[in-house]
N, CA, C and O atoms as a MOPAC input file, in Angstrom:
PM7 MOZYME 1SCF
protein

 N     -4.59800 1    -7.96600 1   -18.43100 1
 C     -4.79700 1    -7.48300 1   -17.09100 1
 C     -6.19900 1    -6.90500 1   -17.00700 1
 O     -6.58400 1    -5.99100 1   -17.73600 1
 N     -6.72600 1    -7.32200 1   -16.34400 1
 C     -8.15000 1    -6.33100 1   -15.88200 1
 C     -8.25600 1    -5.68300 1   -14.46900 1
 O     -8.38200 1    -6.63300 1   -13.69500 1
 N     -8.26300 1    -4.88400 1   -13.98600 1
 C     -8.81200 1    -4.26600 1   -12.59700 1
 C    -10.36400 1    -4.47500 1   -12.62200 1
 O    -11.30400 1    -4.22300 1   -13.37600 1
 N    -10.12400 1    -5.12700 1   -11.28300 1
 C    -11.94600 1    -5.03600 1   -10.63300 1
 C    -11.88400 1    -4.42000 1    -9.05200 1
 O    -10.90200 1    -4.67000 1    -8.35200 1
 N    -12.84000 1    -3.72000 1    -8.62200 1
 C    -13.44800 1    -3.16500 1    -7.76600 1
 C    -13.79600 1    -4.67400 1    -6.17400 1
 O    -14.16400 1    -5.79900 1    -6.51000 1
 N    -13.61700 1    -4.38100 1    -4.92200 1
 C    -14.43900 1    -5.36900 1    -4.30100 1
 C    -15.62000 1    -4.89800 1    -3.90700 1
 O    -15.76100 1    -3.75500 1    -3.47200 1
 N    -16.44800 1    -5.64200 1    -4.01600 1
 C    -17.74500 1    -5.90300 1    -3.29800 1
 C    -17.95800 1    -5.10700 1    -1.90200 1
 O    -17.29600 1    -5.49500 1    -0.93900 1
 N    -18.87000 1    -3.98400 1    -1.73500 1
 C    -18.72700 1    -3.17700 1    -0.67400 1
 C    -18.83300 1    -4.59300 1     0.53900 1
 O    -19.55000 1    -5.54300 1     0.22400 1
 N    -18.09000 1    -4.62300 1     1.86700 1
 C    -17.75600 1    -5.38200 1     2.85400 1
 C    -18.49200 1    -4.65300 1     4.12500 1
 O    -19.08800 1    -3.57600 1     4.11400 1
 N    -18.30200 1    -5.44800 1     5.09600 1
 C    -19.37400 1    -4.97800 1     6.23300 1
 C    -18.66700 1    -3.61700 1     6.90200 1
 O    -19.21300 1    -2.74400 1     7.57700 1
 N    -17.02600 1    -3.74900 1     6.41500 1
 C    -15.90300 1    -2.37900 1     6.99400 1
 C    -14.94000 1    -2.26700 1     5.86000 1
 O    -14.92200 1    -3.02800 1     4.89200 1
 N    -14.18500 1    -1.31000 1     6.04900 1
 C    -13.33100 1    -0.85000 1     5.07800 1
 C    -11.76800 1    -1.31000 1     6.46700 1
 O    -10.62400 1    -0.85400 1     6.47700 1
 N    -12.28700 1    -2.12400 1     7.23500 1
 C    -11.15500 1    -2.29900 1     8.11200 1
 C    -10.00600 1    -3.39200 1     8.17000 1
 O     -8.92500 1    -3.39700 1     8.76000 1
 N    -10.69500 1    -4.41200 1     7.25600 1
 C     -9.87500 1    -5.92000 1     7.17800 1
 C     -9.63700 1    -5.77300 1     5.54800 1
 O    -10.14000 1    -4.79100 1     5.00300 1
 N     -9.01100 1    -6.55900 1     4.88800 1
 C     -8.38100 1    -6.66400 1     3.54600 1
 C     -8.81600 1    -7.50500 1     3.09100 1
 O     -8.95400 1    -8.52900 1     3.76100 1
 N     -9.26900 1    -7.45400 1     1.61700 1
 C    -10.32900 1    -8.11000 1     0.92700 1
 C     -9.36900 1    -9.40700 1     0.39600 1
 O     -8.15000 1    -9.56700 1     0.45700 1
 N    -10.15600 1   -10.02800 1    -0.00200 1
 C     -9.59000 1   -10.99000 1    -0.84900 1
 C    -10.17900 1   -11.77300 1    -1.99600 1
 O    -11.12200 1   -11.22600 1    -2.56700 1
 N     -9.77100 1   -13.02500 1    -2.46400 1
 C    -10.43700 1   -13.14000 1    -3.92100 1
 C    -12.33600 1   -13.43900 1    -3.84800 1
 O    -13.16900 1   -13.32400 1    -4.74800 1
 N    -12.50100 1   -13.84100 1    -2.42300 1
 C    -13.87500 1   -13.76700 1    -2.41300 1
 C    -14.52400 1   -12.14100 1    -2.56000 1
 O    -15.65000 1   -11.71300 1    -2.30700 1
 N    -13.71100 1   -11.69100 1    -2.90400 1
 C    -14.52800 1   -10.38900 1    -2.37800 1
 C    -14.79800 1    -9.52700 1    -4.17700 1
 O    -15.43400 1    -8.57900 1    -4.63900 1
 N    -14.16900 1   -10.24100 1    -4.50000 1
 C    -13.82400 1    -9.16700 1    -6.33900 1
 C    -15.34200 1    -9.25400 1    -6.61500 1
 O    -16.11000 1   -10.15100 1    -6.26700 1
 N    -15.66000 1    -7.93600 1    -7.43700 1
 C    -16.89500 1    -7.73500 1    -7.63000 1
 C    -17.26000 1    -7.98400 1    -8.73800 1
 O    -16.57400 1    -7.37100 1    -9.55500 1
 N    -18.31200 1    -8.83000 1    -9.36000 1
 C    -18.97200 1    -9.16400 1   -10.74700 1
 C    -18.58900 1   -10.69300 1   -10.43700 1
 O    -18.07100 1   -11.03600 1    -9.37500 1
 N    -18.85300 1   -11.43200 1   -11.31800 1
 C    -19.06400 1   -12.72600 1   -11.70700 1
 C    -17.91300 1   -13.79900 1   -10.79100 1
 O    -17.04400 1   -13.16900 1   -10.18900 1
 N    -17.86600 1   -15.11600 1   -10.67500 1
 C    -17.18800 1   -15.55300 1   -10.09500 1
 C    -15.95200 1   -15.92500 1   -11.20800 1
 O    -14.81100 1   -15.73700 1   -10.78500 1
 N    -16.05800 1   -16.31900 1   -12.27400 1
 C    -15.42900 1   -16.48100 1   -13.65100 1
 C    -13.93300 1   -15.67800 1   -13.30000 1
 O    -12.78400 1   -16.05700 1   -13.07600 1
 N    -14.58300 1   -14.44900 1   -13.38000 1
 C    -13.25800 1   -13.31400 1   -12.95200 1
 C    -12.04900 1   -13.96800 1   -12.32100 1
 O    -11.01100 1   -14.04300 1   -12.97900 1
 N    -12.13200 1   -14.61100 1   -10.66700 1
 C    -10.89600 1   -14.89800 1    -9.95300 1
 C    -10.73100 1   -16.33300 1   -10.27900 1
 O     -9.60100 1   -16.76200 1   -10.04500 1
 N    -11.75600 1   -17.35200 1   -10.86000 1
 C    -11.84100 1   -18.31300 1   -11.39000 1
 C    -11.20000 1   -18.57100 1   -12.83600 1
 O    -11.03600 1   -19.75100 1   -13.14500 1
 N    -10.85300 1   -17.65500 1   -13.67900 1
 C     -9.80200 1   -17.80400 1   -15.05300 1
 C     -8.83900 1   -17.13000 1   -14.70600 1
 O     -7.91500 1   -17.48200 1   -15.44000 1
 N     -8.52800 1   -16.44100 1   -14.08900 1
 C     -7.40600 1   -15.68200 1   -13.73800 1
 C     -6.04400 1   -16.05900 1   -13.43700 1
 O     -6.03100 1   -16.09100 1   -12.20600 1
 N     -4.67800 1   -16.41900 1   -13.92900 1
 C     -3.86800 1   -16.78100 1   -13.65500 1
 C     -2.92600 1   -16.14200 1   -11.80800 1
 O     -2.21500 1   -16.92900 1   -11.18300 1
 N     -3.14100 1   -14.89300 1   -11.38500 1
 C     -2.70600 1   -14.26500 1   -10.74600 1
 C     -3.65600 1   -12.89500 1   -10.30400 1
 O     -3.89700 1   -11.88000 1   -10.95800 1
 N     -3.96300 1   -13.17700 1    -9.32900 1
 C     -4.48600 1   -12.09100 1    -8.70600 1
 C     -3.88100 1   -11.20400 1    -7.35000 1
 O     -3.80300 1   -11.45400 1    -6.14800 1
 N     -3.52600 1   -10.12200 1    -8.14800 1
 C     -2.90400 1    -8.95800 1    -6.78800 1
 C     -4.06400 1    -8.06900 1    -6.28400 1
 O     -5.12800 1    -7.85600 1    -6.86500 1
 N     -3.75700 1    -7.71500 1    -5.40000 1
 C     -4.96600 1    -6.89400 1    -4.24200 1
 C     -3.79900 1    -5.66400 1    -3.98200 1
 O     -2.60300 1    -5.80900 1    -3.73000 1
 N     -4.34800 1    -4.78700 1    -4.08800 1
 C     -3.65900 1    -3.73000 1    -3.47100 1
 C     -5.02300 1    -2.70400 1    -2.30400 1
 O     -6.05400 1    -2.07900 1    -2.55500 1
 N     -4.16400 1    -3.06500 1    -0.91300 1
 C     -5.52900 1    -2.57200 1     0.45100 1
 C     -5.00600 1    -1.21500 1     0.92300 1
 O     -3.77600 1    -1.16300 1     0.94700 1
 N     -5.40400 1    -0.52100 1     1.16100 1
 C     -5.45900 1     0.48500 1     1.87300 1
 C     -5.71300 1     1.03900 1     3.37200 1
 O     -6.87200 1     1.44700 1     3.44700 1
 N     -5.21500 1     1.14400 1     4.23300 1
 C     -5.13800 1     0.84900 1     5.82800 1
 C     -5.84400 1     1.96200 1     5.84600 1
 O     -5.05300 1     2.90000 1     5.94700 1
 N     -7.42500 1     2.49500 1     5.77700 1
 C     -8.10600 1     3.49000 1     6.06400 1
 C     -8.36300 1     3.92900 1     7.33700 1
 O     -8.54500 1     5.03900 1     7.83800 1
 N     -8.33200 1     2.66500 1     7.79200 1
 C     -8.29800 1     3.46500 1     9.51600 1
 C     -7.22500 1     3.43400 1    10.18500 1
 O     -7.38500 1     3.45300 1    11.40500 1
 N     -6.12000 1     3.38900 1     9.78500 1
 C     -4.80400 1     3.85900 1     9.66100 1
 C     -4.09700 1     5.36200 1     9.10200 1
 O     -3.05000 1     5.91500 1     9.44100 1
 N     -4.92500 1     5.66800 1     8.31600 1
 C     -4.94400 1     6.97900 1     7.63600 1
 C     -5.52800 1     7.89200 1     8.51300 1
 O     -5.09900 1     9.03800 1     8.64800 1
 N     -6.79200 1     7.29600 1     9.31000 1
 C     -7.26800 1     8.43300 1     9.85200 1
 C     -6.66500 1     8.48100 1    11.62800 1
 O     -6.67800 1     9.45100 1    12.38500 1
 N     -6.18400 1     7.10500 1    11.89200 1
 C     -5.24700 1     7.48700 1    12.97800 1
 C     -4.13200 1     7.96300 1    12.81200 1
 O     -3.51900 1     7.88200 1    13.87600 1
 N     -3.42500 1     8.50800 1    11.88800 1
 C     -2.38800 1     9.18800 1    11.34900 1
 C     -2.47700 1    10.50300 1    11.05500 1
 O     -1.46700 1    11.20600 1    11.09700 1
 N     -3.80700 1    11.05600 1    10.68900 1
 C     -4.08700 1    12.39100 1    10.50600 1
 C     -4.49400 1    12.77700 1    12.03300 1
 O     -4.31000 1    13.95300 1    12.34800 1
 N     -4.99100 1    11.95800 1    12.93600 1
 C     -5.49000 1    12.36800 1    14.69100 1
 C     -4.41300 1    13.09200 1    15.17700 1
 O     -4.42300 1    14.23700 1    15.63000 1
 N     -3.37000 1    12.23500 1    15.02800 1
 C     -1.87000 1    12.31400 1    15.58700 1
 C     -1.62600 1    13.58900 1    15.13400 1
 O     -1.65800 1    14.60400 1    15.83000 1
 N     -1.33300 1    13.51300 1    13.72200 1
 C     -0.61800 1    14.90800 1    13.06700 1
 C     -1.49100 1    15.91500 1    13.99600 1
 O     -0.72400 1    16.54500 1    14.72400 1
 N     -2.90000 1    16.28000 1    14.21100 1
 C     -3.68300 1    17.43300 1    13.90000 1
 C     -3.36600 1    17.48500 1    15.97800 1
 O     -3.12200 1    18.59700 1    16.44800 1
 N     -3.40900 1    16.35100 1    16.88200 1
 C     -3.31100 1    16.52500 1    18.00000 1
 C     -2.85200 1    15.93800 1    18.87100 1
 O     -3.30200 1    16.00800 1    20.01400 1
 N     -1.22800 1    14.77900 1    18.33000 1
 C     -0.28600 1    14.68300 1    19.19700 1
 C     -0.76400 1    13.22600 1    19.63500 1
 O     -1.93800 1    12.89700 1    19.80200 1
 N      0.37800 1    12.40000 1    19.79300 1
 C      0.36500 1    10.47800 1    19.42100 1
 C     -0.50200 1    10.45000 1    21.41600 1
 O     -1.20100 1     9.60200 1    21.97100 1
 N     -0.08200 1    11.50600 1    21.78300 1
 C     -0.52500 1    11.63000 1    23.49500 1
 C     -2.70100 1    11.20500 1    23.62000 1
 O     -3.38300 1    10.66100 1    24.48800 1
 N     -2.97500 1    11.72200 1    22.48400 1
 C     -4.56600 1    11.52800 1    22.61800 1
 C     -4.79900 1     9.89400 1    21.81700 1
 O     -5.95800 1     9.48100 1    21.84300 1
 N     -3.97000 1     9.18900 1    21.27800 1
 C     -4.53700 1     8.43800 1    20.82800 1
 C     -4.55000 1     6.87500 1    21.81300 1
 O     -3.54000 1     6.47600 1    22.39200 1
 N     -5.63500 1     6.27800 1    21.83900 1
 C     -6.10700 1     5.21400 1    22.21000 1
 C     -5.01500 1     4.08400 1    21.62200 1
 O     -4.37000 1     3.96300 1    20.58000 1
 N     -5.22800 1     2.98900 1    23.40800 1
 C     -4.17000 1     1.68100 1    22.54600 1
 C     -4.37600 1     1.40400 1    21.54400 1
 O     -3.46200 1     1.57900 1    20.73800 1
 N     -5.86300 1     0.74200 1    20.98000 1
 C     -6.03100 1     0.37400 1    19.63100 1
 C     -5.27700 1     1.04600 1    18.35400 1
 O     -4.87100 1     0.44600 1    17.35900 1
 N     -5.16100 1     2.90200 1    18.71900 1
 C     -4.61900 1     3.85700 1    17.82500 1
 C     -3.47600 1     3.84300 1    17.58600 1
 O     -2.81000 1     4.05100 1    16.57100 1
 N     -3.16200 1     3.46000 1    19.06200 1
 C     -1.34300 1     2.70200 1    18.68400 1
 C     -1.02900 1     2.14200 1    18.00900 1
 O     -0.21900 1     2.49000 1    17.15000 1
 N     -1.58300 1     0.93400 1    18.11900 1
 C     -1.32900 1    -0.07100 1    17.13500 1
 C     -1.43900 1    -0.11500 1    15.83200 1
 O     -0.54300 1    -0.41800 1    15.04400 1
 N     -2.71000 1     0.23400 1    15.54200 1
 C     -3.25700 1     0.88300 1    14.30000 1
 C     -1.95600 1     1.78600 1    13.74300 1
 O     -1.70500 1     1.64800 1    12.54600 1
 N     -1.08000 1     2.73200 1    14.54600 1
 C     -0.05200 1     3.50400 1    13.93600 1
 C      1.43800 1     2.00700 1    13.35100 1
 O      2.32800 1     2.29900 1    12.55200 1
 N      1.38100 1     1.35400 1    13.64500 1
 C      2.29100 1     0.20200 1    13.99600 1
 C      2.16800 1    -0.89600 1    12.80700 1
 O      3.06300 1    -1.65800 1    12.44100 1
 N      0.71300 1    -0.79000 1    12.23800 1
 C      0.23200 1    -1.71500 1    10.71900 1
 C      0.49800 1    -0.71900 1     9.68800 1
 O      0.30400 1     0.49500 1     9.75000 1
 N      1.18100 1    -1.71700 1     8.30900 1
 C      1.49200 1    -1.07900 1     7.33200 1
 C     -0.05500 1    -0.29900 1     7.17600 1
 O     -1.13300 1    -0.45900 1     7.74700 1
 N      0.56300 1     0.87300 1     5.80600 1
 C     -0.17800 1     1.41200 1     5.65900 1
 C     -1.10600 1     1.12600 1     3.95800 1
 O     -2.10400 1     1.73300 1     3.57000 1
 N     -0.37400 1     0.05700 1     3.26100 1
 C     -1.08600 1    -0.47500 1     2.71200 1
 C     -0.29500 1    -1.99700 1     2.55800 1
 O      0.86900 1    -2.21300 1     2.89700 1
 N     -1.20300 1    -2.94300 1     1.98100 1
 C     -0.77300 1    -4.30100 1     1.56700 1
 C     -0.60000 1    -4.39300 1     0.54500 1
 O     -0.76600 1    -3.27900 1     0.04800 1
 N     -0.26600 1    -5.29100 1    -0.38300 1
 C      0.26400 1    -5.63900 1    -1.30900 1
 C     -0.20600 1    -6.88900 1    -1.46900 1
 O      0.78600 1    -7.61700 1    -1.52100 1
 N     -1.85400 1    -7.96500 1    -1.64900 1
 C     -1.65500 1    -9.34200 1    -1.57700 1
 C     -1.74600 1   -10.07600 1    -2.70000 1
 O     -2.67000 1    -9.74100 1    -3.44100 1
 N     -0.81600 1   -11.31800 1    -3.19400 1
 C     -0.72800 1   -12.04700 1    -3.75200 1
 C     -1.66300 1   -13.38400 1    -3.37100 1
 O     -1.27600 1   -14.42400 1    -2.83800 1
 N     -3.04100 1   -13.02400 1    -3.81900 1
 C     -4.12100 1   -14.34700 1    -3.29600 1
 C     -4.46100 1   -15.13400 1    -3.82400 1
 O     -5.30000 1   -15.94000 1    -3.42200 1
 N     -3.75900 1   -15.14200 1    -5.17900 1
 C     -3.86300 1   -16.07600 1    -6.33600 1
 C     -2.35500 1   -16.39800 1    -6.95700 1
 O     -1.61400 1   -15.41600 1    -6.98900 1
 N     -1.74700 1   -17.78000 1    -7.50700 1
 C     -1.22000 1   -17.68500 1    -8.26300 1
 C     -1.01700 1   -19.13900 1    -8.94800 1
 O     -0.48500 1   -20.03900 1    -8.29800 1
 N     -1.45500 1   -19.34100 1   -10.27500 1
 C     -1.09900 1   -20.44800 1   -10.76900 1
 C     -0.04000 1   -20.91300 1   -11.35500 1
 O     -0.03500 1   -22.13800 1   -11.47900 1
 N      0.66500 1   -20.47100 1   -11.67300 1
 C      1.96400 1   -20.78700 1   -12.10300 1
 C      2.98200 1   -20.11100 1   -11.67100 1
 O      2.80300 1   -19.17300 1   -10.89400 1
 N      4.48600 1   -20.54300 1   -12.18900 1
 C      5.66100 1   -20.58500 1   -10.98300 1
 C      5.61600 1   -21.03700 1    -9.70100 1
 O      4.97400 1   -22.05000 1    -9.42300 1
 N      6.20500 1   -20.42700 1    -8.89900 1
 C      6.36200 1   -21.06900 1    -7.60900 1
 C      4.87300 1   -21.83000 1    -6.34300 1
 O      4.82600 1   -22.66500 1    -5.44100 1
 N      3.74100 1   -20.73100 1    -7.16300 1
 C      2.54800 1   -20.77300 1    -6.29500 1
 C      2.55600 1   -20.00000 1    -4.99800 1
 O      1.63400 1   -20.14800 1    -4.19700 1
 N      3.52500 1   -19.21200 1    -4.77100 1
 C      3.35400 1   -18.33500 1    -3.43100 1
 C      2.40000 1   -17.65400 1    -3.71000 1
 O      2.24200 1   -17.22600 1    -4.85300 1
 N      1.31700 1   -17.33400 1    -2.43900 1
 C      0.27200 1   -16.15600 1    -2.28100 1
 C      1.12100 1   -15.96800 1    -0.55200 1
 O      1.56100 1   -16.74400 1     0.29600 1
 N      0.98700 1   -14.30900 1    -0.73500 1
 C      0.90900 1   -14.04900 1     0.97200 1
 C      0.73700 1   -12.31900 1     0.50100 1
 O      0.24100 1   -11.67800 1    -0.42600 1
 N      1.53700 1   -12.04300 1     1.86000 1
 C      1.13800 1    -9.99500 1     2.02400 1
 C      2.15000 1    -9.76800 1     1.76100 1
 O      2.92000 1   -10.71300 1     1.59000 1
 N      2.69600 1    -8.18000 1     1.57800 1
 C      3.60100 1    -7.37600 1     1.33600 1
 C      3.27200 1    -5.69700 1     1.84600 1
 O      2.74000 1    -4.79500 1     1.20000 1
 N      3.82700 1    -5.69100 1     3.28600 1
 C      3.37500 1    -4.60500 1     3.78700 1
 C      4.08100 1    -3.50700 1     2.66200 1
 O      4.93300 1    -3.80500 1     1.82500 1
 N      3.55300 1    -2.32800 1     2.86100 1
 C      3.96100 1    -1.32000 1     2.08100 1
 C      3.84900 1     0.37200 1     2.71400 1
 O      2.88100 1     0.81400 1     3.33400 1
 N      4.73600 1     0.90700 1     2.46900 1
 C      4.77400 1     2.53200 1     2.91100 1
 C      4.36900 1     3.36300 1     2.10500 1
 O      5.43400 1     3.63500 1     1.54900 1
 N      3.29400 1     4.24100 1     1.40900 1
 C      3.35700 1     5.08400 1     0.43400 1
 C      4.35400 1     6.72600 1     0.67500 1
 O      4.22700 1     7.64900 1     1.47900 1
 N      5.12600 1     6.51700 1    -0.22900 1
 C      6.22200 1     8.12200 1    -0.01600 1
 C      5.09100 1     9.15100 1    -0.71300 1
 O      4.36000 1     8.93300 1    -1.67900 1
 N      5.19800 1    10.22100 1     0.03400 1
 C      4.42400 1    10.97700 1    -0.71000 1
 C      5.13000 1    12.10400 1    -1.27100 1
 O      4.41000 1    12.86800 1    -1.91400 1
 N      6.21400 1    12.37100 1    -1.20400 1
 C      7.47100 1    12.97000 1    -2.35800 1
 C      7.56100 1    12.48300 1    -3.30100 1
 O      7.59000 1    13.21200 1    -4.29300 1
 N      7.65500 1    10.92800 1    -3.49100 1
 C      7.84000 1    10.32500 1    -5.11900 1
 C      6.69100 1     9.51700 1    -6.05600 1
 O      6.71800 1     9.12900 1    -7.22400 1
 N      5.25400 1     9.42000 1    -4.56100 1
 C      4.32400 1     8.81000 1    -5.10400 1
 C      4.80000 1     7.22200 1    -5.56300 1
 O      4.57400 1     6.59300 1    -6.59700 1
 N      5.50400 1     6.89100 1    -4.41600 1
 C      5.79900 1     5.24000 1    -4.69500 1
 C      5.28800 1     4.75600 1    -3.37000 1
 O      5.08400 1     5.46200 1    -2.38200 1
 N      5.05700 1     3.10600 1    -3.50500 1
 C      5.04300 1     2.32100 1    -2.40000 1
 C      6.54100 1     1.51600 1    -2.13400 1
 O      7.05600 1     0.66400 1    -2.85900 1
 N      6.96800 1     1.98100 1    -1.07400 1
 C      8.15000 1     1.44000 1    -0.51000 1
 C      8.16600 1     0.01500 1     0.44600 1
 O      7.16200 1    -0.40900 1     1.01900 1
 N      9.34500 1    -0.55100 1     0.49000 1
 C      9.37500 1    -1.55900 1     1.36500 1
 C      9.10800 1    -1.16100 1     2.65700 1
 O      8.49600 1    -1.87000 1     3.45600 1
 N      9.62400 1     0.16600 1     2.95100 1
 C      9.47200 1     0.37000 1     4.53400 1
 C      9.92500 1     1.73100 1     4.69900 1
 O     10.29300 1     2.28700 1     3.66500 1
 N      9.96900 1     2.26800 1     5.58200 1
 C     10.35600 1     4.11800 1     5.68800 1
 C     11.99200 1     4.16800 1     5.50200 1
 O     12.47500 1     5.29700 1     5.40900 1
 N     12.68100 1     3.29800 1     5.45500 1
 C     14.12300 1     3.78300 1     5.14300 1
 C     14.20500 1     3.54200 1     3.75200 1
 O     15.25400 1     3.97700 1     3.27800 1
 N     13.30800 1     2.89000 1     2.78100 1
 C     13.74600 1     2.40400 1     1.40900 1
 C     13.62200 1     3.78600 1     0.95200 1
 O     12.75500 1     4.51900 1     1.42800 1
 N     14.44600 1     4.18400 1     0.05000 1
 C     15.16100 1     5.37400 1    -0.57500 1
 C     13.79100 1     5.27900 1    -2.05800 1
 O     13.66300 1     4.25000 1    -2.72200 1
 N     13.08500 1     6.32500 1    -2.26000 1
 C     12.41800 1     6.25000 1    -3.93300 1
 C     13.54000 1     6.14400 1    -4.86100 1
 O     14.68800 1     6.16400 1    -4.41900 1
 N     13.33700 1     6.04800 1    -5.94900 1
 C     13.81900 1     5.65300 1    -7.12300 1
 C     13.28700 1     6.37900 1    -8.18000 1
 O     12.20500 1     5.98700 1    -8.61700 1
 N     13.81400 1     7.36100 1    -8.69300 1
 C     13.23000 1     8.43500 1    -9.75000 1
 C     13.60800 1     7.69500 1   -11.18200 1
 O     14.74300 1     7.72300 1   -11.65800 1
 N     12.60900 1     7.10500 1   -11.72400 1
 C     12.95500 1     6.23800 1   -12.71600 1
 C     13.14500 1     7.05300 1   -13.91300 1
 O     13.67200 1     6.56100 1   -14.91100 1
 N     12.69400 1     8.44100 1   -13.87600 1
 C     12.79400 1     9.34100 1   -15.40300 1
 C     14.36600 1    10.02800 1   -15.39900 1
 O     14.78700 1    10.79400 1   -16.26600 1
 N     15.11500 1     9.55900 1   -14.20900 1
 C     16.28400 1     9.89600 1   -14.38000 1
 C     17.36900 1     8.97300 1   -14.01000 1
 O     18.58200 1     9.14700 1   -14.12200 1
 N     16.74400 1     7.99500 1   -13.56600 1
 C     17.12100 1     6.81300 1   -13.56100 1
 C     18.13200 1     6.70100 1   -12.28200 1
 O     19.22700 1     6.15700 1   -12.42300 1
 N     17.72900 1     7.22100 1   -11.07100 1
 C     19.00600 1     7.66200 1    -9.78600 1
 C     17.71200 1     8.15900 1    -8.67400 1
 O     16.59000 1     8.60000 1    -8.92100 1
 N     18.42600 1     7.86800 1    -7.33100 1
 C     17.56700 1     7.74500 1    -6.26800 1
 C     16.82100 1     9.12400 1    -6.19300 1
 O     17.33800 1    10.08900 1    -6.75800 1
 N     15.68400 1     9.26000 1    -5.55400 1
 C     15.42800 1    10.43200 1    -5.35900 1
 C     15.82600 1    11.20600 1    -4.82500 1
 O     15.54400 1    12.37300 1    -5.09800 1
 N     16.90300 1    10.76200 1    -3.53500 1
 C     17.68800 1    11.87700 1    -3.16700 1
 C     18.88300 1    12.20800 1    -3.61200 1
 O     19.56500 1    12.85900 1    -2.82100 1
 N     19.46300 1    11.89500 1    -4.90000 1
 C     20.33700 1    12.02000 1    -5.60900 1
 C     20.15100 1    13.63300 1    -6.65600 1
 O     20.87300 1    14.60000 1    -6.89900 1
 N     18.54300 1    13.11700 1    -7.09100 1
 C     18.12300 1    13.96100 1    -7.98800 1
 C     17.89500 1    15.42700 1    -6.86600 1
 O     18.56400 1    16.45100 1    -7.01100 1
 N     16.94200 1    15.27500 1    -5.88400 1
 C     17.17100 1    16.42900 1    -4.92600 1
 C     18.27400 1    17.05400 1    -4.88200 1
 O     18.30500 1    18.17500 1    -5.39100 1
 N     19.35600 1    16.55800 1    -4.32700 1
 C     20.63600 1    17.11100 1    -4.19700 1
 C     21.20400 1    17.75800 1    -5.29400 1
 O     22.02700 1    18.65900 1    -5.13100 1
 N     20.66000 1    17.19800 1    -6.94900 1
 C     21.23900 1    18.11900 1    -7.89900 1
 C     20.43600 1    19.09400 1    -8.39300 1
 O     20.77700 1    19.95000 1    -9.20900 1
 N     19.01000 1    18.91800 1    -7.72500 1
 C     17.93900 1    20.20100 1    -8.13300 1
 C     18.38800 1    21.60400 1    -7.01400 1
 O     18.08500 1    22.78700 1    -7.17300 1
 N     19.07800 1    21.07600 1    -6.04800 1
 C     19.81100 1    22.06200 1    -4.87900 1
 C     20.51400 1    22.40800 1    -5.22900 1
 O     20.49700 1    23.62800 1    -5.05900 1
 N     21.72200 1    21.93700 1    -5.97100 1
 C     23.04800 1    22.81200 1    -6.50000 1
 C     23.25200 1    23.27200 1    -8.05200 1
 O     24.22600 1    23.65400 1    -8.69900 1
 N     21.92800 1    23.06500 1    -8.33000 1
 C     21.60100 1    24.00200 1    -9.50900 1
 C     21.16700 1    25.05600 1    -9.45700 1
 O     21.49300 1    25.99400 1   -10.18400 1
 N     20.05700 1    25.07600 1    -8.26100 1
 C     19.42400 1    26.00000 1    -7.82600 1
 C     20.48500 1    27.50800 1    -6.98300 1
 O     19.96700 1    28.46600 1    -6.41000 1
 N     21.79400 1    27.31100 1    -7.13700 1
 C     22.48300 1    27.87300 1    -6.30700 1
 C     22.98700 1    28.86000 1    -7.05900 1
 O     23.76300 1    29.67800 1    -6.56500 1

């Protein structure tokens, strides 16, 4: 596995892809599988507008912008098995520090091996 960096882009607003990996072309060119993981930055900061002064000040665009995952997940390479490349919207929880399928997917506390709100509920009635 190697991690590479992309190539600074004209915005931090669209999602990179294998043209974009930074250093040599070799890199996405030997590579059996390449994942992208994007970050919806101007999504983040229409999300902090809201929090700090109410979904009422934000612009259509801001709407929408609230409405796109908040990160991707892309599969833009793959040579073997099936050959699927596409997206995988994603939610970051910030209680369990996971990326979720979507705001109802439950975290998964893997050091105890039971949902995170399982483990909550028994850090509550211990606590009692």
């Amino acid at each position: 596995m190697a991690i590479t960096h992309p190539r600074k882009g004209e915005n931090e607003e669209k999602p990179v892809g294998k043209m974009d990996v930074k250093g040599s072309g070799a890199i996405t060119d030997l590579t059996d599988n390449l994942i992208i993981v994007w970050r919806n930055k101007a999504r983040e900061a229409v999300v902090e507008k809201a929090r700090k002064f109410g979904n009422e000040v934000l612009s259509e665009k801001e709407q929408k912008l609230l409405e796109a995952p908040g990160t991707l997940l892309l599969l833009d390479k793959q040579r073997n098995g099936e050959g699927w490349q596409g997206k995988i919207p994603l939610v970051f929880n910030l209680l369990s520090n996971q990326f979720l399928a979507d705001r109802k997917s439950i975290p998964f506390n893997y050091a105890r091996g039971q949902s995170q709100s399982a483990v909550i509920s028994e850090m509550r009635r211990m606590a009692v």
